[in-house]
N, C-alpha and C positions, 0 to 999 in steps of 0.2 A: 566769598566762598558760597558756593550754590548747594546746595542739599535737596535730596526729594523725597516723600514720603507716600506709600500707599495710604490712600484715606480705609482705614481699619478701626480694632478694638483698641490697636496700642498704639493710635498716631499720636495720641495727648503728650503719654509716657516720653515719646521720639522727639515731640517738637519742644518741649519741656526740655528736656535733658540736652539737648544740642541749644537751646537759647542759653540756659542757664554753665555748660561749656563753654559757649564763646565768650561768655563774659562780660556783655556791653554796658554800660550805663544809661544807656537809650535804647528802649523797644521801639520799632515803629509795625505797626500790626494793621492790615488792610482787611476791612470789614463789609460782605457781601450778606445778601440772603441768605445763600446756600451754604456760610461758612462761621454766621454771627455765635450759632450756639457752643462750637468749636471757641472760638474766639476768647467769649466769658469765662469759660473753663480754664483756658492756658492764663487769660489774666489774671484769673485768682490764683492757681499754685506758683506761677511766677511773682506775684506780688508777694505769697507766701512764703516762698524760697528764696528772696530776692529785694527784700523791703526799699531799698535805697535808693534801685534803678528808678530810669521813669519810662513809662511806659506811653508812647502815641496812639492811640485809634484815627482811622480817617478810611473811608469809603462808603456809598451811597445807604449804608444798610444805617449807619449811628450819626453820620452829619446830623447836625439842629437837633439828636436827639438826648444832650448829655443828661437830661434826669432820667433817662432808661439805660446808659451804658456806664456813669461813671457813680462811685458812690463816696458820700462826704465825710467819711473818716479817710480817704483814699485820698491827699495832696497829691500827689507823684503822678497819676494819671491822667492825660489830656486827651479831647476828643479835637481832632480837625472836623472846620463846619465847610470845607471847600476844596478847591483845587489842591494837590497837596507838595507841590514841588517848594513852592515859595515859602510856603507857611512851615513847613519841615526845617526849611533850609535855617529859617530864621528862628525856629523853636533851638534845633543845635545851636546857633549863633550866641543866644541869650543864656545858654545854660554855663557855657567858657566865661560869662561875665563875673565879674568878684561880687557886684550886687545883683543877683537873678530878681529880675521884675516879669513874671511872664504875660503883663498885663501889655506891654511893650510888644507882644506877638500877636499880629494880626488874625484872623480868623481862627482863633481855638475857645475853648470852654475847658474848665476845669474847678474843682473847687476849693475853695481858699475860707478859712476862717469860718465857716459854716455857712458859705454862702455859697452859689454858684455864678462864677462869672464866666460871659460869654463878651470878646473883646470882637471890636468892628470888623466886618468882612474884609477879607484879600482881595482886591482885584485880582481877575481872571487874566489868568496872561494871553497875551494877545499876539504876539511872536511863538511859535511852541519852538522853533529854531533855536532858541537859548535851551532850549532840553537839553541833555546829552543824548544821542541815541546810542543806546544798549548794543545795538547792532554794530556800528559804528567804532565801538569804544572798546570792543576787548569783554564785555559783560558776558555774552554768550558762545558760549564755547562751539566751535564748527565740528561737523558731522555729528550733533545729536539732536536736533532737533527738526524730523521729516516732517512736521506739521507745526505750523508756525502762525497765528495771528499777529496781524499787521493794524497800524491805524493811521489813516495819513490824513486824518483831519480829527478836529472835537466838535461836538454840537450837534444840535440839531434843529432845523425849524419849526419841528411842531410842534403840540403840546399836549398831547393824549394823555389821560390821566390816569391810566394804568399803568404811565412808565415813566422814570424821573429824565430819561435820557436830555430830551425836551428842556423841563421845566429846571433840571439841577444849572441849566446852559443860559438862559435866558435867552433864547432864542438864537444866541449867534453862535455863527459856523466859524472857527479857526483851526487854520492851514498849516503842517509842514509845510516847507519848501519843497520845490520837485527835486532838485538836485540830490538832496537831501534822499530822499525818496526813493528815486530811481539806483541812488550808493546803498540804499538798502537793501533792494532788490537783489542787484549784482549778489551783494555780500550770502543772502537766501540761498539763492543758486548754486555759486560756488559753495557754499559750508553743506550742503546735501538738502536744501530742504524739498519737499517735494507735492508739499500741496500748502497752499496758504490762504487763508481765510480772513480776508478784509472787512474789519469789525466796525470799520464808519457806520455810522448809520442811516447813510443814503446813497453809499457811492452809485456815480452816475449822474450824480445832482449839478459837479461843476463841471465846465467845460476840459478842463486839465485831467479830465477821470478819462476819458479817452486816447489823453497821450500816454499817462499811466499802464492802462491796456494795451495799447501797440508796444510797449515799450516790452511789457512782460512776456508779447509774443515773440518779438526780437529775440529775451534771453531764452525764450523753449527752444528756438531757431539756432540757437548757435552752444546751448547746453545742454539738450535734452529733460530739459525741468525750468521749471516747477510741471509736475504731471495733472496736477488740475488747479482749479481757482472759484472759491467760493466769497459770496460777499450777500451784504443788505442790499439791496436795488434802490433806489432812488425814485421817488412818489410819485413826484407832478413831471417828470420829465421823459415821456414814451419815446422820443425818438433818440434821446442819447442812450439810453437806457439797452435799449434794442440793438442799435449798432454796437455795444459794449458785449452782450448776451453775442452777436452773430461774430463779432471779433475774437473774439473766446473760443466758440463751439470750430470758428473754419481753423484755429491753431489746434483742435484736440483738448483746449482745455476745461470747457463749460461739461460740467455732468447735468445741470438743471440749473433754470433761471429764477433767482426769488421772488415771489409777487407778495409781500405782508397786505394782506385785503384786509383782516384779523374779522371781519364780518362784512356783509352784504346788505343786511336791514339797515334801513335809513335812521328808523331810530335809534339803534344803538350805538351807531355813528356819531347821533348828537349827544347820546348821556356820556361817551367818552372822549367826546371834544378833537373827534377825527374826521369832520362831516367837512374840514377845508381840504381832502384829500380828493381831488375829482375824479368820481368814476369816469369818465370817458379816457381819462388816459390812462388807465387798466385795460378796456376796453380796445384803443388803437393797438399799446404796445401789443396785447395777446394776439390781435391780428397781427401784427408784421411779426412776431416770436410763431405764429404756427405757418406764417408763409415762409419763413425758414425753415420748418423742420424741427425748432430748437424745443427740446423739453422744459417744461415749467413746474413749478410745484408754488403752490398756493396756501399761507398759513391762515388760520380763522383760531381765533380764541373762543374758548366756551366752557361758562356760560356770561358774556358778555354782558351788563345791566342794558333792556329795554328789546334784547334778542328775546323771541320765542324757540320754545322747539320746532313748532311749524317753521318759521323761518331760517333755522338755522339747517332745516332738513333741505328747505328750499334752494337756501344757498348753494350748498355741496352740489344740488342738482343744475345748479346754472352754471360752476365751475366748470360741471365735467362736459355740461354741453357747449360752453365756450372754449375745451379744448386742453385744460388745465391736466396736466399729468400725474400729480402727486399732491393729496391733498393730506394738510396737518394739523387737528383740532388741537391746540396746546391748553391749558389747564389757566385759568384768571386766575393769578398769584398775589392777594395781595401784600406789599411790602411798605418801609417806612419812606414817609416823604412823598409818595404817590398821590396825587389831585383823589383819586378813589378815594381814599382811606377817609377823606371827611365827607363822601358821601354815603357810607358804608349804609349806614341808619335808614337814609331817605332811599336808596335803591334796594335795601331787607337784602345786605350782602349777608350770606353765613356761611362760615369758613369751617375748614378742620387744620388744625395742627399739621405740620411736615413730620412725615415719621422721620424716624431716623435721629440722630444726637449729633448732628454738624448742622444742617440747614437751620433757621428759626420763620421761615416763609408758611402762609398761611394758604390754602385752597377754598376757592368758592368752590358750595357744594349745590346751592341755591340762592333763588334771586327772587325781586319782587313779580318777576313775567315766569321763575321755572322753578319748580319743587327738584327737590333730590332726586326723585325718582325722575321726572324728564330727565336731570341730566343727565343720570346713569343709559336713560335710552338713547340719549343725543351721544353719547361717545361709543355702544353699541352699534348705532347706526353708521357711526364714521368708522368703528374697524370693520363693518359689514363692507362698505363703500371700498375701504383699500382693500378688502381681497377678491371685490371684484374687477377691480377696475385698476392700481395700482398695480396688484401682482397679478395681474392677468386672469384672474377666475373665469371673468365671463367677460372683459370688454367689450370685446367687436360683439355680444349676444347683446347685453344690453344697451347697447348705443342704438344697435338696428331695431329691439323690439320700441323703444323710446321715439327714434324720429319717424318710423311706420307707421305709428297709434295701435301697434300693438299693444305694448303694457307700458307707461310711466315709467321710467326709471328710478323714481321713489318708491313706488309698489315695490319695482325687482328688489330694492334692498332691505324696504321692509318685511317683506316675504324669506328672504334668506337671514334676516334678523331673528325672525321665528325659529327658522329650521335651526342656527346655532344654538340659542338659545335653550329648545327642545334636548338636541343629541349632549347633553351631561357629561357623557365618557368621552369625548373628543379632546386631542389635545389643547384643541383652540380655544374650546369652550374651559376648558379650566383655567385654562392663560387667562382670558378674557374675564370668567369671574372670580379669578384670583386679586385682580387689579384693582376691586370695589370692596376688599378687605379693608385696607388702609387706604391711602393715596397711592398703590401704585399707578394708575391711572396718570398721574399728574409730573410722572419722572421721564427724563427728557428720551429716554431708552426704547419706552413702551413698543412705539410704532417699529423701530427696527426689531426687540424680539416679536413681533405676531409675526413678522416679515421671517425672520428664522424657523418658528415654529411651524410656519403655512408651510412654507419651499422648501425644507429641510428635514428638522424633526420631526413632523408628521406629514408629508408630505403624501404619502400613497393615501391617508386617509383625507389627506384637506379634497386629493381628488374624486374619492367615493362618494364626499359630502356632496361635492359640486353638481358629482355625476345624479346623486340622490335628489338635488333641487332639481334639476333639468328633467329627469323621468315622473317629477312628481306633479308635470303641467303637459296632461294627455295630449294637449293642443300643439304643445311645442315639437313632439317625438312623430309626429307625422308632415311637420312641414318638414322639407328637404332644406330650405335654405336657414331657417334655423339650426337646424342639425351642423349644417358644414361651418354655420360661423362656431355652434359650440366648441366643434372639433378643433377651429381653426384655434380657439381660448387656447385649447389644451396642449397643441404645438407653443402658441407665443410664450406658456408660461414659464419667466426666467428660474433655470438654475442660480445658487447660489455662488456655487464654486466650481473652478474650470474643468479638475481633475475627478469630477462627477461625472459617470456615464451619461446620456442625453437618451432614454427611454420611454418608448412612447409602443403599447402593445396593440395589434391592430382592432382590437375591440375596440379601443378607442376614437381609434378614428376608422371607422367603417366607409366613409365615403372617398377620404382621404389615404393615396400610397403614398405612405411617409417613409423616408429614408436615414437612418443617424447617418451622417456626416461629421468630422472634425469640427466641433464646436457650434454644430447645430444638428439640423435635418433639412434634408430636401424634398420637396411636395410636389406630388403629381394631382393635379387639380381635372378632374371632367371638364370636358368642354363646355358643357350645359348650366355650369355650379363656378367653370371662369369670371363670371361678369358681377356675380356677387363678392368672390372671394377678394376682387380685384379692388370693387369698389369699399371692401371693409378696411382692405390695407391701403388705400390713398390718402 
């Protein structure tokens, strides 16, 4: 029986009273960053309501850590320190016995007799084929699931210390079968799914990730879906990588190809133990992804230990002149079991709390290379960067003032950094410092509401803003070819929704006859102002 709940004020009450309905004798409860402090809560009134059950813990947030999740008046309650198919299977197995030993169950923790005992690790299964798949089996019900994560492998090869992916693996990669794989697919398609998000952690990495892709073109080819396909890219691998990103975009399916860079500086590459990731093949793939055409988007963490602000401003600006389309400063979170967490001290990590009453994840706020206040202007800067260049504020203006030796394209956003910052009554700027209350900052949402509030709900005003930096550089209002690329900004910039007029009044584009058109506009360009226009959009 599947049940679903909005994460609310009353989901405790919900999930409480539907566990404690069904009845069971066994909890088995999976335990995340974003869900641990949720978690505590339901196992104590369920413990409370419920003394005799027993309840399981197991997921990357509590493994190895049973003196923080289990407590020793509490027998009944186990932590899994691993994989949890096997060890689950065998915790039920041993509890049908007349003599329960659960010492006899490999990789769990629990406490017995005022002790806490942790029993020898599971092997990692090394077949995932002995899984059932959910897909497969009748578990998921068809027509309700349009968006669907998929995993056709575990592991990972690196070992970055800000993430257990890596390190919980020990390096090794295991495989579904393809068979297996591709019966999933099908199963996707037919039941209505319609976008799916391939949660491996490098797809791209094996050779069979390419049959995988053709395969999925196949089912768009003969079902009309899946309508997109998002996934991790795979590191060291540019040229499979690329043909998988070009196989995708010529079926209709790629929205944007993922590049995880998570930083540029060298050094922080090495305090986070991701310096075996070779830039050069960042480097190729993005050449052969912008000789297709194909959009990219690029994630960078901050404030990374051993990143500067200068560098981290730096980077954004090498992305964007390497081509990068979409770039996404994400928030250093740290969590348990991360290589970070025992460097916390030696790199002067200092965190704040996750607001909110479900997550238990901690936010770097400063570092030993960046005060709070840098970071607060390093994530300023990077919503400066996406509303000029993301959503089109000023691309083609500042690409051309930048590779001319006109102005830096650093300057351009620290100079519009200013201008937000200044205008208080804007609705971007209250977005913006609304976010450095708490952690909103650090929630996964952030970048798509500025993206809302820019193009949408304030949207006549994000253009006055714009219109306000550009009149406010005398220099810029009497070159002509500056003028036509601003104008040209303020065409490119996307609507959010289809059934939105496409307006554009001619004061704004004074060099340019602009025409609304069904689902755009049409541009009469001078002949004299052609060869710039032409050369901003190639």
């Amino acid at each position: 029986e599947k049940r679903s709940f909005p994460i609310d004020s009353a989901v405790d009450d919900q999930i409480v009273s539907t566990l404690l309905e069904l009845d069971g004798d066994v909890y088995g409860l999976s335990c995340y960053v974003w869900n641990a402090k949720l978690v505590r809560r339901v196992v104590e009134r369920l413990r409370a309501e419920k003394p005799e059950c027993r309840i399981v813990l197991g997921g990357p947030q509590v493994m190895h850590h049973g003196a923080d999740y289990l407590k020793r008046e509490d027998e009944r309650t186990y932590l899994c320190n691993g994989e949890g198919e096997i060890t689950f299977k065998n915790f039920l197995e041993e509890t049908l016995t007349d003599e329960q030993d659960f010492t006899r169950v490999k990789g769990i923790s629990f406490w017995s007799k005022g002790e806490l005992v942790t029993t020898p690790p599971e092997a990692r299964l090394s077949s995932l084929d002995s899984i059932p798949s959910p897909f497969l089996e009748g578990v998921f019900d068809t027509d309700a699931y349009p968006w669907v994560p998929w995993e056709t492998n575990r592991g990972c090869p690196f070992k970055c210390n800000y993430c257990y992916w890596g390190a919980a693996t020990a390096s090794k990669v295991h495989k579904f079968g393809i068979d297996r794989l591709k019966a999933e697919l099908k199963w996707m398609v037919e039941s209505g799914a319609m976008y799916i998000f391939i949660v491996d952690a490098n797809f791209g990495m094996l050779p069979r990730d390419l049959e995988l892709t053709e395969y999925v073109t196949q089912l768009k080819a003969e079902y009309g879906a899946p309508m997109a396909v998002s996934y991790f890219s795979s590191k060291n691998t540019p040229e499979r990588a690329s043909t998988i990103a070009r196989t995708l975009k010529k079926a209709g399916l790629l929205s944007y190809h993922p590049i995880s860079l998570q930083t540029l500086n060298h050094d922080a590459l090495v305090a986070v133990e991701r310096d075996n990731i070779r830039s050069e093949t960042y480097n190729a793939m993005l050449e052969a992804l912008n000789d297709e055409k194909c959009s990219t988007y690029a994630e960078l963490i901050w404030p990374l230990p051993g990143e500067t602000l200068d560098s981290f401003k730096d980077g954004v600006v090498q992305l964007r002149e390497a081509g990068i389309s979409h770039i996404m400063a994400y928030p250093l979170q740290l969590m348990n079991n991360v290589g970070l967490m025992q460097r916390k001290d030696e790199y002067e990590l200092r965190t704040i709390p996750e607001s909110g009453s479900i997550g238990e994840g901690a936010f770097v706020v400063s570092t030993k290379w960046v005060t709070q206040a840098e970071h607060q202007e390093g994530l300023w800067y990077s919503f400066a960067d996406t509303i000029i260049d993301s959503l089109s504020g000023m691309r083609f203006l500042a690409k051309f003032l930048h590779e001319s030796g006109r102005q830096a394209r650093r300057k351009t956003i620290e100079q519009f950094v200013d201008l937000l910052k200044r205008r208080t009554s804007t609705k971007v700027h209250e977005y913006i410092a609304s976010l450095f209350e708490a952690d909103g900052w650090g929630q996964f949402e952030t970048y798509g509401t500025l993206m809302l509030v820019s193009l949408h709900d304030a949207r006549e005003e994000g253009d006055q803003l714009l219109q306000e930096f550009f009149d406010s550089h005398e220099d810029w209002a009497k070159d002509e070819k500056l003028r036509v690329l601003f104008e040209l900004d303020r065409i490119a910039r996307p609507y959010l929704f289809r059934n939105l007029p496409f307006e554009l009044s001619p004061r704004q584009t004074p060099l340019l006859e602009v025409e609304a058109i069904e689902g755009g506009f049409h541009v009469r360009v001078p002949e004299r102002l052609a060869p710039t226009v032409l050369e901003a959009l190639d």
